[in-house]
C-alpha positions in Angstrom: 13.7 43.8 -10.4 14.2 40.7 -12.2 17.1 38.4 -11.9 16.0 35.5 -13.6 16.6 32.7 -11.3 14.5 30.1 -10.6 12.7 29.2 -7.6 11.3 26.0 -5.9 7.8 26.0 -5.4 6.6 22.8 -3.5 3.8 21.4 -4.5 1.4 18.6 -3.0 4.1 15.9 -3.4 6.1 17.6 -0.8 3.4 16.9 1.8 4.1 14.3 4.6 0.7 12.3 3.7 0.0 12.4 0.0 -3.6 11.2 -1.2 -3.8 10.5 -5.0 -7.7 9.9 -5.4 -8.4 7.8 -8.4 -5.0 6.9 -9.3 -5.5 5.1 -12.5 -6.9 8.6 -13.8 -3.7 10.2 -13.9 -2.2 10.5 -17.1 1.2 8.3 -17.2 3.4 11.1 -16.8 1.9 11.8 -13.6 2.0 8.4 -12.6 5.9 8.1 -13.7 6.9 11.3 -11.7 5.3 9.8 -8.3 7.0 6.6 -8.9 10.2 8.4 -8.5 8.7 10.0 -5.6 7.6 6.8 -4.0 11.1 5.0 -4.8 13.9 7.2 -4.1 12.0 9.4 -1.8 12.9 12.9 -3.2 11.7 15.0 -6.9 14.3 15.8 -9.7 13.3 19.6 -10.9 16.1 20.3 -13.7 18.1 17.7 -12.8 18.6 18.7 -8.6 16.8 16.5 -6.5 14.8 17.9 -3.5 14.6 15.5 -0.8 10.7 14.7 0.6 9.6 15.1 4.4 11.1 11.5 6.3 7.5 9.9 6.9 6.5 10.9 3.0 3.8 8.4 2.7 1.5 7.8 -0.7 -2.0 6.6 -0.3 -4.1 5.9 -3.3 -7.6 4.9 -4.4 -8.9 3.2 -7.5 -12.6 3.4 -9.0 -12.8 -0.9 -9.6 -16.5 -0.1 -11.7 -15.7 2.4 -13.8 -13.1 1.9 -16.5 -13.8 4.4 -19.4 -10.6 7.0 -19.4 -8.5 5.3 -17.2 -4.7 4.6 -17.3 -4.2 1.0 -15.7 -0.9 1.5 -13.4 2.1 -0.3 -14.6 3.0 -3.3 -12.7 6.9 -1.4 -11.2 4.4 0.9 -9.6 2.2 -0.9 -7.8 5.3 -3.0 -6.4 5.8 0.3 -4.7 2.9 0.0 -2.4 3.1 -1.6 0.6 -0.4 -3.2 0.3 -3.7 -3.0 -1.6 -6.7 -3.2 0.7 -10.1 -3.8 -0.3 -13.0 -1.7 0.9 -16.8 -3.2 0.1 -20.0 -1.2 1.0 -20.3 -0.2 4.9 -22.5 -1.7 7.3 -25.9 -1.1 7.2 -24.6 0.7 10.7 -21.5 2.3 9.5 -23.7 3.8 6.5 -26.8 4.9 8.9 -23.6 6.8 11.0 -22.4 8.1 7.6 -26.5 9.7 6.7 -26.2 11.0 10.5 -22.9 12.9 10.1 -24.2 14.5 6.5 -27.7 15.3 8.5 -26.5 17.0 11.5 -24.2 19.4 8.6 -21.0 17.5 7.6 -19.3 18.3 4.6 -17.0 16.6 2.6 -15.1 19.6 1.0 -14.7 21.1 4.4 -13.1 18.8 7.0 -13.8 20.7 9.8 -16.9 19.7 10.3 -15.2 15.8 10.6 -14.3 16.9 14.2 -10.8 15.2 13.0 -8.0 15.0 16.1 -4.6 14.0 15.9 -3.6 10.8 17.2 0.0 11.2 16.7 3.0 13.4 16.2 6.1 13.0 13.0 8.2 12.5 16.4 5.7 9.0 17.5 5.7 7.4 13.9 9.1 8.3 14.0 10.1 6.5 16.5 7.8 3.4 16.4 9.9 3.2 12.6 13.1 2.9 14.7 11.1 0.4 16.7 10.4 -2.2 14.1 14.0 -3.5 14.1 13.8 -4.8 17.1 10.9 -7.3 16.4 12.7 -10.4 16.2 12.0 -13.5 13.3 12.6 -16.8 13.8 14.5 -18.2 11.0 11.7 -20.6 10.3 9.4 -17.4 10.0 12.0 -16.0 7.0 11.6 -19.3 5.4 8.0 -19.1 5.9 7.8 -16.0 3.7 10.2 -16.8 1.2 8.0 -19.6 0.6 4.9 -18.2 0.2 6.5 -15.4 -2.4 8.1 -18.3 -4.9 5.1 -20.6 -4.8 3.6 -17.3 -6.6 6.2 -17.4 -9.2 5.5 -21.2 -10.2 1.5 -21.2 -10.0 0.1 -22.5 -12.9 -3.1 -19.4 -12.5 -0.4 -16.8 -12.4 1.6 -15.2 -15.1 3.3 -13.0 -12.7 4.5 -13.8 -9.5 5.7 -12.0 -6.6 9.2 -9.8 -6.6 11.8 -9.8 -4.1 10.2 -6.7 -2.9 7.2 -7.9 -2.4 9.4 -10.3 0.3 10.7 -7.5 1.7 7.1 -5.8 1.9 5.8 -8.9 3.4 8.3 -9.3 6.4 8.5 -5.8 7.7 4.9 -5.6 7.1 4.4 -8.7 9.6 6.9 -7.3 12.1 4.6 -4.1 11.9 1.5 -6.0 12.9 3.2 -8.0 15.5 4.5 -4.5 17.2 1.1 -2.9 17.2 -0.3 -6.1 18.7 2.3 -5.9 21.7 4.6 -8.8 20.3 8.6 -8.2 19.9 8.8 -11.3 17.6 6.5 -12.8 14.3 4.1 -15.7 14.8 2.8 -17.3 11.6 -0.5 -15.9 12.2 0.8 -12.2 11.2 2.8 -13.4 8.4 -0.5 -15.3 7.0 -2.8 -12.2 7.7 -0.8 -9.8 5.5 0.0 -12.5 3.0 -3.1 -11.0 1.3 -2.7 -7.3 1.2 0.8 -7.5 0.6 0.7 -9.7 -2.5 -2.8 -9.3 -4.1 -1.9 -6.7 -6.3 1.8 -8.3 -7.1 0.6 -11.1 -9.4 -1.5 -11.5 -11.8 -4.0 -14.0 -13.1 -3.9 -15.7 -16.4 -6.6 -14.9 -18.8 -8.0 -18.5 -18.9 -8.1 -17.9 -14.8 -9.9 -15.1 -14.9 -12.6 -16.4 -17.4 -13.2 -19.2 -14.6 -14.0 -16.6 -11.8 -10.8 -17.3 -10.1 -9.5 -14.2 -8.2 -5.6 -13.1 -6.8 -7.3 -13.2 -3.4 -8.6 -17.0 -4.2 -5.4 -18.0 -5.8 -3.4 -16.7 -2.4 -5.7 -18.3 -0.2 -5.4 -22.0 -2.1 -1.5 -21.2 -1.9 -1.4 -20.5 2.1 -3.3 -23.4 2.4 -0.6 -25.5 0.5 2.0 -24.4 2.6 3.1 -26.0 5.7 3.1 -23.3 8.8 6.4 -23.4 10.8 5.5 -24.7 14.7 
């Protein structure tokens, strides 16, 4: 018999690892509705929010040819992701290994046949989160980054500059690399390795820029280099 009540039913978003493949396809409603996923960590369905798994995690691609039907993502979102990395063509080897894989019967649509194996539990990225706190920075190091964020805000190529967020972004992305490289404290070297895909969707170019083949990743580069590193 029906009672008419309503009931939950968890979609996709609710996953631990979310994928949205071809972001900038989604319509903006889509888009808006994973920001508040992405920000608060939890989905409003009639005005009850429904928290999302602890290590909820959005990944995204973007289609940088192809333009035709596509919904650019509004700047607030992108400030969401941690970083924006860049992936070119593979290797002549990598893409021989990819032809081999497909030869010998792998299939996209079926990831079994990837021979995929876990590397890690909710329980280990759990605790290397609770980890990060304990890489220590060097007061010169904060200054360091604080830096490098407002010299984006007064660059004469850039009508947008980094936000405080993308500060934020920037230092605990650093103490993230320095922990997976065995370090419990920042050097400069990690701070000016993720300057890049930290910030390079963050800002953006002026028109006159862009007509003269400058790029976010060229503009970042001439800005580290302006910078003095702290000893």
């Amino acid at each position: 018999m029906s009672t008419g009540a309503i009931h939950l039913r968890r979609g996709p978003v609710f996953s631990e690892i979310v994928l949205a493949d071809e972001i900038n396809r989604t319509p903006p409603k889509t888009q808006a509705a994973l920001l508040e996923a992405m920000e608060e960590r939890r989905v409003s369905v009639d005005g009850v929010p429904n928290a999302l798994p602890p290590i909820f995690t959005v990944f995204a691609t973007q289609n940088p040819v192809e333009h035709e039907g596509t919904y650019p993502l509004p700047e607030a979102q992108l400030d969401r992701f941690l970083v924006k990395v860049i992936v070119p063509y593979p290797s002549e080897e990598a893409e021989l290994r990819v032809l081999s894989a497909y030869d010998k019967g792998f299939q996209a649509a079926n990831l079994a046949t990837a021979d995929l194996r876990p590397v890690a539990t909710v329980d280990d990225l759990l605790r290397a989160r609770a980890s990060l706190p304990r890489v220590t920075m060097d007061a010169k190091i904060l200054n360091y980054i604080n830096s490098i964020v407002r010299r984006t805000r007064e660059h004469r190529q850039l009508t947008l500059g980094a936000s405080p967020r993308a500060a934020v972004a920037l230092l605990q992305s650093s103490k993230t690399l320095a922990l997976m490289r065995g370090r419990p404290f920042v050097i400069p070297d990690d701070v000016k390795q993720m300057a890049l895909p930290v910030l390079r969707h963050r800002i953006l170019l002026r028109p006159e820029a862009e007509i003269e083949g400058s790029s976010p990743d060229r503009v970042l580069t001439s800005l580290l280099e302006g910078i003095e590193v702290p000893r």
